[in-house]
N, C-alpha and C positions, 0 to 999 in steps of 0.2 A: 504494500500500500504506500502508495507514496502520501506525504503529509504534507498538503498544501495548502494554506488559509484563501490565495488568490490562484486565480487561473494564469498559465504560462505559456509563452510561447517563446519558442526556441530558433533562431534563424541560423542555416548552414552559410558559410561564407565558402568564397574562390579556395580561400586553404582548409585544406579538410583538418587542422589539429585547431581549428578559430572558430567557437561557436558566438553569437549575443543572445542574450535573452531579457525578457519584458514581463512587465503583467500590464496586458490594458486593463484590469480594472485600478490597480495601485497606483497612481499620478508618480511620474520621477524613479521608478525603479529600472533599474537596467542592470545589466552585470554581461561577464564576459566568461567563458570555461574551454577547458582541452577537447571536452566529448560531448554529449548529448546528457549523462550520466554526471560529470560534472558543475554542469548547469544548474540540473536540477538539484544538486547536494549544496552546491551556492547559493540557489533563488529558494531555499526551505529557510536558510538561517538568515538569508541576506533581507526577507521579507519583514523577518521578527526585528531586526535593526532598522529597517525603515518607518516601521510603525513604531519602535519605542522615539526614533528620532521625529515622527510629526506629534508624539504625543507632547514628547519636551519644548517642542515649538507651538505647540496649544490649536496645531491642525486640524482639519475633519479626519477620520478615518474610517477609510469605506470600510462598507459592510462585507464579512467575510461571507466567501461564496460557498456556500454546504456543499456543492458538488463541482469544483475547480477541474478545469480542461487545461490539459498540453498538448498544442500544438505543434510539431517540428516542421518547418518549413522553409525552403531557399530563401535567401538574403533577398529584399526586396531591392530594384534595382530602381536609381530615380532616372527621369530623363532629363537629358540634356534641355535646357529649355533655349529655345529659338529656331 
């Protein structure tokens, strides 16, 4: 079981040892890992420090998700604008 308060999603980059990953529902979390399996061992603990750090700053904090999704998916690519 994986323990996760928010839902995660995981993007693969060009280097296969470069993962980032997110939660859209937690505003400002990001992190960076070696694997897929890394990630997510980062975004369990790294979640529990971002919400002590919006409590110490007197922020909202969203409501935990009872049934949190990880998504793994290709690095989004932006285009070139013009």
């Amino acid at each position: 079981m994986v323990n996760l308060k928010y839902s995660l999603i995981i993007e693969a980059t060009e280097d296969p040892e470069f993962f980032a990953f997110y939660s859209p529902e937690l505003e400002g979390f990001t992190g960076v890992g070696n694997s897929v399996e890394d990630c997510i061992y980062k975004a369990r603990w790294g979640m529990l420090e971002h919400i002590n750090l919006l409590k110490e700053k007197g922020l909202p904090i969203p409501q935990e998700n009872k049934n949190p999704t990880i998504l793994i998916q290709n690095e989004k690519q932006l285009k070139a604008a013009g």
